[in-house]
C-alpha positions in Angstrom: 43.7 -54.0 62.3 45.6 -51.1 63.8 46.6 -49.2 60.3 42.5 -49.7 59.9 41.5 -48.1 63.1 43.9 -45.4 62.9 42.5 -44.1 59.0 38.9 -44.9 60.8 40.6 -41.9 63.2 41.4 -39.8 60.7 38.0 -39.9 58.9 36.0 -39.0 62.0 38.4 -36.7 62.6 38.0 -34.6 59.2 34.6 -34.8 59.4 34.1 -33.1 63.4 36.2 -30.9 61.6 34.3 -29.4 58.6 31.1 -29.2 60.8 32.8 -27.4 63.1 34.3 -25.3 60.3 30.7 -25.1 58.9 29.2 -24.2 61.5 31.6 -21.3 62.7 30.9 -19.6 58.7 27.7 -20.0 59.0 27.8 -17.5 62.3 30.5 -15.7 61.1 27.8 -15.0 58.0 25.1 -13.7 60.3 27.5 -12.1 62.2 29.1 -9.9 59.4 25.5 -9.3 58.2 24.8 -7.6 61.2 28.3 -6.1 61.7 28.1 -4.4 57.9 26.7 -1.0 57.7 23.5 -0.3 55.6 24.0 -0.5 52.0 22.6 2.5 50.2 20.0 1.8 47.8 17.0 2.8 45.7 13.4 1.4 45.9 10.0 1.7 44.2 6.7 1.2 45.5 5.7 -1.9 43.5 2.3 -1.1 41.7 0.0 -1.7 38.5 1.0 -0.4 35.1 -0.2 -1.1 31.7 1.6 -4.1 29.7 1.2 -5.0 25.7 2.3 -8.2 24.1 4.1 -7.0 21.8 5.8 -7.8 18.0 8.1 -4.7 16.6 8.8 -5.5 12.8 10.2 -3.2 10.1 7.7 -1.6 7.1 7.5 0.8 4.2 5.1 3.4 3.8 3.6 4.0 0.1 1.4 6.5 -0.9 -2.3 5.5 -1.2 -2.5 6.9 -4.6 0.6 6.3 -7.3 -0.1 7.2 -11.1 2.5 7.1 -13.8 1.5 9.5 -16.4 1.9 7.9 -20.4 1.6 10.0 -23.6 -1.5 8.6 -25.0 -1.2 9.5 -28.5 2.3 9.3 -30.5 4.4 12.1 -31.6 7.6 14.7 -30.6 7.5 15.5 -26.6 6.5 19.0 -27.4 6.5 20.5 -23.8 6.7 19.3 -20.0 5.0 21.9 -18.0 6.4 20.4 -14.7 9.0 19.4 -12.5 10.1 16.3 -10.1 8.8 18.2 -6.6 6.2 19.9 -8.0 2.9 19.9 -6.6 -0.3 19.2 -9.2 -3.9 19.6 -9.0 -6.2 16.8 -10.5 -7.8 17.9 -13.7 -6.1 21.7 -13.5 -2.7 21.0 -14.0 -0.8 20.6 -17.8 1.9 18.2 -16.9 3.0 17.8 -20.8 1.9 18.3 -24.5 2.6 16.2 -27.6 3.7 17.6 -30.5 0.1 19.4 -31.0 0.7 21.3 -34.2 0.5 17.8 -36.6 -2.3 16.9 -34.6 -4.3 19.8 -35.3 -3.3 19.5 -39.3 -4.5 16.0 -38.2 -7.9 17.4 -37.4 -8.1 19.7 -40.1 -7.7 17.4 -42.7 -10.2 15.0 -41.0 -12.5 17.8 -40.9 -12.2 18.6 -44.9 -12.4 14.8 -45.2 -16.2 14.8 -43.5 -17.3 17.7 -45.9 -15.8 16.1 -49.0 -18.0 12.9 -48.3 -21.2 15.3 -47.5 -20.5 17.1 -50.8 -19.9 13.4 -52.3 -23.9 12.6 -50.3 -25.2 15.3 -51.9 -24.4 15.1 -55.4 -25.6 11.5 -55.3 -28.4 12.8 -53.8 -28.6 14.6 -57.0 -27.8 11.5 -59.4 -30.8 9.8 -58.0 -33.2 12.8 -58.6 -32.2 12.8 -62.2 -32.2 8.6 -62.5 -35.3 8.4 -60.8 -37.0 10.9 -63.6 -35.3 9.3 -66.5 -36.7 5.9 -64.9 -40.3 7.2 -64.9 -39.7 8.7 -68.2 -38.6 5.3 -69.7 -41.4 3.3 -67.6 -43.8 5.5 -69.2 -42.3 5.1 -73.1 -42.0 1.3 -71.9 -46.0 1.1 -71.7 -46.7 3.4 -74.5 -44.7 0.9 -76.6 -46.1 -1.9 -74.7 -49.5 -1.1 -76.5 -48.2 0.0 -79.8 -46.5 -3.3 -80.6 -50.0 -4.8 -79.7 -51.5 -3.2 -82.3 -48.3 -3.7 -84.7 -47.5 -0.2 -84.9 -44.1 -0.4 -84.0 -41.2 -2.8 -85.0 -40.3 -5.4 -83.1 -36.5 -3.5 -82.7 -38.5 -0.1 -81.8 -40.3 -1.8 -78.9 -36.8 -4.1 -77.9 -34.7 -0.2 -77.9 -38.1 0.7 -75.0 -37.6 -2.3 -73.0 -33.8 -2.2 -72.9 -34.1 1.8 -72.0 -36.6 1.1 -69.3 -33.6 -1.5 -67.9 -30.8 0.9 -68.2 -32.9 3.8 -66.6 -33.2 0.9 -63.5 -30.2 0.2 -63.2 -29.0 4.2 -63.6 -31.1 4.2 -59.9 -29.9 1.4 -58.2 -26.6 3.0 -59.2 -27.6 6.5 -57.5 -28.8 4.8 -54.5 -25.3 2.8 -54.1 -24.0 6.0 -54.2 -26.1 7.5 -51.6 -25.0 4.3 -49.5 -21.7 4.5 -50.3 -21.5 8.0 -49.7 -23.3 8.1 -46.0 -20.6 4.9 -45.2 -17.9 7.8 -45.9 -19.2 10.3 -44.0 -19.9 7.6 -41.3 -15.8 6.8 -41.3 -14.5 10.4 -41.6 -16.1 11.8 -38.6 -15.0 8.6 -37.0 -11.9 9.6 -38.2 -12.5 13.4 -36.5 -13.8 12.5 -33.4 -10.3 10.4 -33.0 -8.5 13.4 -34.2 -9.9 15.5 -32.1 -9.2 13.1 -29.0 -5.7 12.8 -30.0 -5.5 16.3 -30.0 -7.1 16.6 -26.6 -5.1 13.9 -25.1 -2.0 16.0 -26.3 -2.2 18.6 -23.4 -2.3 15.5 -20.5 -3.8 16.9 -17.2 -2.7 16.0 -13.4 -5.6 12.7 -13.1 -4.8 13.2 -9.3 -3.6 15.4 -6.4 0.2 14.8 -5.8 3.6 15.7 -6.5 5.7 15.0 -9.2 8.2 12.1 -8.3 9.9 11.1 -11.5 10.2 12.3 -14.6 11.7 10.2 -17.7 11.8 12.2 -20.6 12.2 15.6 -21.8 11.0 18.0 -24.5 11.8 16.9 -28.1 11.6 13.2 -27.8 9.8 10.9 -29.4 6.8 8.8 -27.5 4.1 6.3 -28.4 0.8 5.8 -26.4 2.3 3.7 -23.4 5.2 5.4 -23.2 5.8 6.8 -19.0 6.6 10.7 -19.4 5.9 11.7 -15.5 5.4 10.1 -12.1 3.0 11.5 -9.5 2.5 10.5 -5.2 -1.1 11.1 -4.5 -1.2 12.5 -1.6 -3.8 12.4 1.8 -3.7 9.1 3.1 -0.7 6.7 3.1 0.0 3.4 3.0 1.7 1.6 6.1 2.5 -1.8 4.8 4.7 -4.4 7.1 5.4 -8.3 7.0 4.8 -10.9 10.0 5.9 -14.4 10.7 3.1 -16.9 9.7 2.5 -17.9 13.1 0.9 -14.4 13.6 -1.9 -15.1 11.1 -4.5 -15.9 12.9 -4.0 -13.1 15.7 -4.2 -10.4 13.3 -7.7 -9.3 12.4 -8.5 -6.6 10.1 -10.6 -3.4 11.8 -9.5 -4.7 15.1 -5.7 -5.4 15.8 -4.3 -2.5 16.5 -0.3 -1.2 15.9 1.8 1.7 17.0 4.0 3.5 14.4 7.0 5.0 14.8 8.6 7.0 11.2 12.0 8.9 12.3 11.9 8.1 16.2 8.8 9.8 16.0 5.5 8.0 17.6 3.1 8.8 14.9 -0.1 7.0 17.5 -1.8 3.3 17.1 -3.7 2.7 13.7 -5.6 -0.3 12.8 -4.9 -3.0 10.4 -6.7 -2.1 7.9 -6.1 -5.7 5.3 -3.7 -8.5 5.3 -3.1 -10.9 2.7 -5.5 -13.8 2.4 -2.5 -16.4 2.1 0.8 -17.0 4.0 3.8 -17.1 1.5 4.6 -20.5 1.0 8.6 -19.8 0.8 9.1 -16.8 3.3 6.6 -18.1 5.3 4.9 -14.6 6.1 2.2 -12.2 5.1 1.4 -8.9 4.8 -0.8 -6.3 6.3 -1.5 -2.8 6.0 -3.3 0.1 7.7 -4.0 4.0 6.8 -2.1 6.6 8.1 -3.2 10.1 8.1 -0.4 11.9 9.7 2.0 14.8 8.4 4.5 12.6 9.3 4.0 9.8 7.2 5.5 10.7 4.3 5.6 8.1 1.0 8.5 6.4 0.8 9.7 6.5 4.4 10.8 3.3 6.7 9.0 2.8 10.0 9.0 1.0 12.9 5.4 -1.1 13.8 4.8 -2.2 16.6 1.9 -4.8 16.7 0.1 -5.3 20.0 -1.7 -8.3 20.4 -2.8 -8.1 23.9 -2.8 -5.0 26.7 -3.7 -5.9 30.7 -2.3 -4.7 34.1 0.4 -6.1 36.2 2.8 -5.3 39.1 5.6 -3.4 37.5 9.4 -3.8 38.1 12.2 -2.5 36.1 13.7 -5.3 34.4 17.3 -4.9 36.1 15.6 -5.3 39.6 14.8 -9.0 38.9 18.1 -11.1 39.6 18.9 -15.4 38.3 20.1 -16.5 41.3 20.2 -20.5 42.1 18.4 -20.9 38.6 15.7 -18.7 40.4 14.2 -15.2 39.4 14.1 -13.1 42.9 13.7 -9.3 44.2 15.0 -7.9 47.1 12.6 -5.8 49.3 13.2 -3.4 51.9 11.4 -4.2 55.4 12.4 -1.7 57.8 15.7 -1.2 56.4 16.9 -5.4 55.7 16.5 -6.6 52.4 14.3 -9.5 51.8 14.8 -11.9 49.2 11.2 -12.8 47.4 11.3 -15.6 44.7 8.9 -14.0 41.5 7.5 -15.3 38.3 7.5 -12.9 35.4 4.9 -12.5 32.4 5.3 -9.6 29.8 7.9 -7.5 29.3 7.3 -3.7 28.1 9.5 -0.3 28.0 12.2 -2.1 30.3 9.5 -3.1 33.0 8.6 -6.9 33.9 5.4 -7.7 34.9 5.4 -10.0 37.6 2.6 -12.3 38.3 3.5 -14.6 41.5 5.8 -12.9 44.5 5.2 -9.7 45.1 2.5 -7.1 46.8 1.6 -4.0 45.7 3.1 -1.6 47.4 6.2 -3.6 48.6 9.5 -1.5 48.0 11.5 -3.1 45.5 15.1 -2.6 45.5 16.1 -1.2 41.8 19.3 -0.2 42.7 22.4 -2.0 44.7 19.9 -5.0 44.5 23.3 -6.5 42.7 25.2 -6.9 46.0 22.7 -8.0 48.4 22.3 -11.1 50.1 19.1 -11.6 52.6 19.2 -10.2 55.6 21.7 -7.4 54.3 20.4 -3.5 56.1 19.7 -1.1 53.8 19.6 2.4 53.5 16.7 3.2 51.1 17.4 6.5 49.1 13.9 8.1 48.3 11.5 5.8 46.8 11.2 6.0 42.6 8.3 6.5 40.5 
């Protein structure tokens, strides 16, 4: 019973301790507070600013218009009139020739080919003239016979030789007719012939189909190409293409005409632009989706990577810099200067733009916020606020 009273001792005798101990910090705490000197420190006036919810992906831009330029006919490249970097004007400038010289020996002898088949037209023209005469002639004998053999004044064979004549001088002009036919049928295919000819020809000296610059060029005088084959490669140019992905869970928020998204090409802020499309399904492994808009900036030049920020929602809030908000005791908190102490204010925070937090519980507009020393206060600390920042 003695050993049990005397630890009983010893217990009560730690504890009167500690409080005491406690209790001689705690003063010691408020002392020192009011002992330290002010800590120098910058404020800002706490006051509304603009904030966007914001999604910053990575995008291409392409040019609105792309054309690669094929020979359309076949033959030896016989001249490229232009250059990659070279500026072209829709339906002014050559961009190459094929190999024009057999093509217009092409169209020359498609040409004697159409006169040949007129000269054929007209000399069976000509036959059927001369059948058709030597018809009526033999109808007419025919006849004459027709009656002499009634009246047995011919032989039988005389008026047989008639009849078969009259046949012959038929046929002879259903002959010259088929002629006439077959004749028109080959006018009919050479001039087809010509007109393509004549195309091929045309479509040997190709023209720029749109404003643009030369981009790529795969081949060069003297080789051989086949419609189809890619000679040149032209960027339109005017508008541009600014095409990005998102995550799928954006889908929904992104509406064509209305959501908006800044671009920046080079560090440079070429402005906001709207979405102009997206596409009309999520892709089913990536799990994203495209959209574009039109740019119509210098800036935005064709091939170029930039920088989109999409913003889904703008509104106003208090503004603090972001390194003015402290975690302390799993809480977000401020410190604000009120006639030179700092007070410690517990804050919620919402968006987060340009290194400023909104916050939307905590704070007045117009309280001084402590941006700078804010690291080693503790409440109740004097300050000595520097000027206030904008």
């Amino acid at each position: 019973m003695r050993m049990e009273n005397y630890f009983n001792a010893i217990v009560v005798g730690a504890a009167a301790a500690a409080l005491l101990s406690g209790c001689s910090r705690k003063g010691e705490a408020v002392g020192e507070a009011e002992e330290l000197p002010p800590l120098p420190v910058k404020i800002q006036i706490a006051q509304m600013q603009p904030f966007e919810h914001r999604v910053e992906v990575k995008g291409n831009l392409e040019a609105d218009e792309n054309a690669t330029i094929s020979a359309r006919t076949s033959g030896n490249l016989d001249e490229v009139f232009v250059d990659v970097g070279d500026e072209v004007v829709k339906g002014e400038t050559r961009l190459f020739m094929v190999d024009p010289v057999a093509l217009e020996n092409v169209v020359l002898i498609s040409e004697r080919a159409v006169d040949t088949a007129k000269a054929k037209l007209l000399v069976a023209e000509a036959s059927l003239k001369s059948a058709e005469a030597s018809r009526k002639k033999a109808v007419i004998d025919a006849d004459r016979y027709t009656r002499l053999r009634e009246e047995d004044r011919v032989s039988a064979n005389e008026y047989e030789q008639m009849m078969v004549a009259r046949e012959i001088a038929d046929a002879a002009v259903e002959i010259a007719e088929a002629n006439i036919a077959l004749a028109r049928e080959q006018i009919a295919s050479a001039e087809a012939s010509l007109v393509i000819a004549r195309r091929d020809l045309s479509d040997a000296a190709v023209m720029a189909p749109i404003d643009g610059t030369v981009n790529e060029r795969f081949m060069d005088p003297g080789e051989r190409v086949d419609p189809g084959s890619p000679v040149l490669a032209l960027t339109g140019k005017g508008r541009v293409k600014a095409i990005a992905y998102l995550p799928s869970e954006y889908y929904s928020a992104v509406r064509e005409g209305v959501t908006e998204f800044r671009l920046f090409v080079d560090g440079v802020d070429l402005g906001m632009h709207k979405v102009t499309a997206k596409t009309p399904a999520v892709d089913t492994r990536l799990r994203t989706f495209a959209f574009r808009g039109d740019v119509e900036v210098p800036e935005a030049v064709p091939g170029k990577m930039g920088t989109f920020q999409m913003v889904f929602e703008k509104r106003g809030g208090i503004s603090v810099p972001v390194e003015a908000v402290l975690t302390r005791r799993n809480r977000k908190i401020v410190f604000v200067n009120e006639n030179g102490v700092a007070v410690e204010k517990t804050v919620e925070t919402g968006l987060r733009t340009d290194g400023r937090l909104e916050i939307t519980k905590g704070l007045e507009i117009g309280d001084e916020v402590i941006i700078q020393g804010q690291t080693q206060l503790f409440a109740g600390r004097k300050v000595a606020p520097a000027a206030a920042a904008k």
